[in-house]
Structures are given as structure tokens and as C-alpha cells.
C-alpha positions in Angstrom: -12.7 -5.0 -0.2 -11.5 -5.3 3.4 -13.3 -5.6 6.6 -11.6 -3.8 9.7 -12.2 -4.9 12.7 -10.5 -3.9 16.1 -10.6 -5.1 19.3 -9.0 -3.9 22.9 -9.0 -5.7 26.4 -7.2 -7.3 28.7 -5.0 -10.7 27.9 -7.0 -13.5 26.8 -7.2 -16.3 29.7 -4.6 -18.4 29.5 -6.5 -21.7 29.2 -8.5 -19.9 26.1 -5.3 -19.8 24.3 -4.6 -23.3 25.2 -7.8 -24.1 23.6 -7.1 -22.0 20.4 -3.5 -23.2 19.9 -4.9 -26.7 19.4 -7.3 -25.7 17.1 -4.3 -25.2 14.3 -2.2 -22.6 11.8 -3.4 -18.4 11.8 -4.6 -19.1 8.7 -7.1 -21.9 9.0 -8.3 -20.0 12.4 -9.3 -17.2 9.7 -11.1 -19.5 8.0 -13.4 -19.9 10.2 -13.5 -16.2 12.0 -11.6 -16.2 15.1 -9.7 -13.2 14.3 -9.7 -10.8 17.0 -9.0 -14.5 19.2 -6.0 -14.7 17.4 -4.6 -11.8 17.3 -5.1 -11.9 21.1 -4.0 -15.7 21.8 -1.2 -15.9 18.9 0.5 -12.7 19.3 -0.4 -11.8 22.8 -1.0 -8.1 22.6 -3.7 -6.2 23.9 -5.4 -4.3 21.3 -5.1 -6.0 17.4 -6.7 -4.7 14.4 -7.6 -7.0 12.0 -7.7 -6.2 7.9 -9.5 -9.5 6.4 -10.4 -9.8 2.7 -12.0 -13.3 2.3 -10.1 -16.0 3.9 -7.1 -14.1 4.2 -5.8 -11.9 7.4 -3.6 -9.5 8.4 -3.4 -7.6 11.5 -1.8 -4.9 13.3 -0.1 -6.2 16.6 0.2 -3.0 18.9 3.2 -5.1 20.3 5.2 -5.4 17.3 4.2 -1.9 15.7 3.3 -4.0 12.8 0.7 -5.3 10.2 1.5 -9.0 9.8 0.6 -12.1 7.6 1.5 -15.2 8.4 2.2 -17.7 5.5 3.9 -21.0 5.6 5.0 -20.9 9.4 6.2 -17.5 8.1 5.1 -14.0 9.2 5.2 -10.9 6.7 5.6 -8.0 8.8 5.3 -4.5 7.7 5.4 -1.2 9.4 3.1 0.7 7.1 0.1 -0.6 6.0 1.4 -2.6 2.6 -0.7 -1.1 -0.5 -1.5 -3.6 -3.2 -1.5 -7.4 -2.9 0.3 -8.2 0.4 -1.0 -11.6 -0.4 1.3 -12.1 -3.4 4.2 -10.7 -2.1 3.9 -12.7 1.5 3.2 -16.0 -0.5 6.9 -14.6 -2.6 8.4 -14.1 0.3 7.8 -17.0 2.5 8.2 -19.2 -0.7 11.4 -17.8 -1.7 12.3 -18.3 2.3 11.5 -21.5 2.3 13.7 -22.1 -1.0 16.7 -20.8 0.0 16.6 -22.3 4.0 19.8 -24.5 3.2 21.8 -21.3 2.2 20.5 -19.2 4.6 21.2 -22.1 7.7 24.6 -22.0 6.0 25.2 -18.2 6.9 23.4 -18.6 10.4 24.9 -22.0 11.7 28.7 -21.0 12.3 27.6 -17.6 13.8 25.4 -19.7 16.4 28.2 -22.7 17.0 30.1 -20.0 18.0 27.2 -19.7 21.2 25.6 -22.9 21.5 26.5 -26.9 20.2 26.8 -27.8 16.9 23.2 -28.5 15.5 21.7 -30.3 12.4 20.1 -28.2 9.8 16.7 -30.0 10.9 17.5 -29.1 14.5 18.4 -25.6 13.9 15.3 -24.9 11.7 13.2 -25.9 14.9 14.6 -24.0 17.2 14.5 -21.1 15.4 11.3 -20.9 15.2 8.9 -19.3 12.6 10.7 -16.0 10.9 9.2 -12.7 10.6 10.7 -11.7 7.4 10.0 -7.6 7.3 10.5 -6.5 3.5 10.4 -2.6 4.2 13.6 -3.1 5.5 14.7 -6.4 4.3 15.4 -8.5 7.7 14.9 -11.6 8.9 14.0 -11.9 12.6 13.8 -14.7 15.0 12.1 -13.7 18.1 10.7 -16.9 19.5 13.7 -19.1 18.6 14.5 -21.6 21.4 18.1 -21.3 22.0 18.1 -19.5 25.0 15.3 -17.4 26.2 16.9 -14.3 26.4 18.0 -13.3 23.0 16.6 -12.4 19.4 18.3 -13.3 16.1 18.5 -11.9 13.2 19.8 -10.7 9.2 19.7 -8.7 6.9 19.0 -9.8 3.1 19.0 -8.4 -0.5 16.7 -9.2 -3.2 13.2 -10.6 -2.7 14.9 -13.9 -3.8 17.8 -13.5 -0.5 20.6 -13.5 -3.2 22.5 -11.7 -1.0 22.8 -12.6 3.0 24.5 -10.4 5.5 25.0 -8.7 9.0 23.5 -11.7 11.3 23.2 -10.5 15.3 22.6 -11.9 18.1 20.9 -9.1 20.6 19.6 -9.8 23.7 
């Protein structure tokens, strides 16, 4: 059974978030119950609700417009509250992500020589940043990649196992 919990205020101090960043991952901090810190520190929004069942989170970021599990260095985002076992199908997800990062480098890379140097695999994979893979509508999106600090990257993908790759964009 889950446990809702919400909280609403004003940012959390900057110094506070210093102090949780060093603390580790999202999901070791739920581990041991800084949830509504989180929300606030890791996503930086000002109201969060937080579904937990166990040791496992997900919230709702008020910023995003989106209930989101992280998994992996990957975040599940979805815009309707997922019914069933988001678990599972996060753990799929980021998994299958994680599986298929040399073919999906090999769509993104020539689209982003065509912007910035040419870039290792490794390098690339850094500066993109962690993925928010949204399944309701099967994309892929970089917002935190470090490129530049202006624009947001992402695809589109078929299947939950990304057989299929397609429409990459740069907006911004």
C-alpha cells in the first residue's frame, strides 16, 4: 500500500541541497526517508507529492507535470499516475536504456557533431546527463545535459526495447 505525503514551501536553502547532494542517488535518500527533501533539493520545485511503497519512491514534481521514478541514473516520467507496478516497468525501462546506449549514441552523435565537437561515446554519455525516458509517449529527454546551457534534447522511440529510434531535436 502507498503512503502519500505532500509537501509545499518555499525553495529549500541552497546550502541544504549541497548537503543532500552529497549524501548520494534518489533512491538510497528514500531509504532512509528524506523524501519531501528530495523532491525539494533534487528536482527543485516547490510543492512535490510523494507516493512511497517500502523503499521505493515516486513523486509528482509540480515543475515537470509529472510523477517520476528514478532508476539507474534514469528517471521514469509519467503524466498520469501509472496503475500497476511502475517499479517493474521503470526497472524495464531504464535496463533496456542502459542496453541499447551504444545504438542509441549512434542515432544522437552525428545529429549533435553537427552543433558541437566530435565527442567520445563516454564523453557524450556524460554530458547528456541522466534521461527522463516518458513511456506514455515514448520519448527520451535530456534536460540537464551539459552541452550548452540553453537547449533540451530529445527522441522519440518505439518498443519498450527502443527497436526503433527516431525524430531527435534540439529545442531551446
Amino acid at each position: 500500500m502507498f503512503e502519500i505525503h505532500e509537501t509545499s514551501g518555499a525553495y529549500i536553502d541552497d546550502s541544504l541541497i549541497a548537503v543532500l547532494a552529497t549524501l548520494g542517488s534518489f533512491e538510497k535518500l528514500v531509504g532512509i526517508g528524506l523524501l519531501a527533501n528530495i523532491g525539494f533539493s533534487v528536482f527543485r520545485c516547490e510543492r512535490v507529492t510523494v507516493l512511497s511503497k517500502g523503499n521505493t519512491a515516486m513523486i509528482f514534481d509540480q515543475s515537470l507535470q509529472a510523477y517520476i521514478h528514478e532508476v539507474d541514473d534514469v528517471l521514469v516520467a509519467w503524466e498520469e499516475k501509472p496503475s500497476g507496478n511502475f517499479e517493474v516497468e521503470a526497472q524495464s525501462l531504464a535496463a533496456n536504456y542502459h542496453k541499447n546506449l551504444s545504438r542509441i549514441l549512434a542515432f544522437i552523435l552525428p545529429h549533435l557533431q553537427e552543433f558541437y565537437e566530435y565527442l567520445t561515446d563516454e564523453e557524450a554519455t556524460e554530458k547528456l546527463g541522466k534521461p527522463i525516458i516518458e513511456p506514455e509517449r515514448q520519448t527520451v529527454t535530456f534536460c540537464n545535459q551539459t552541452f550548452d546551457d540553453i537547449h533540451i534534447f530529445s527522441f522519440d522511440y518505439q518498443g519498450q526495447d527502443f527497436e526503433i529510434l527516431k525524430n531527435f531535436a534540439i529545442d531551446g
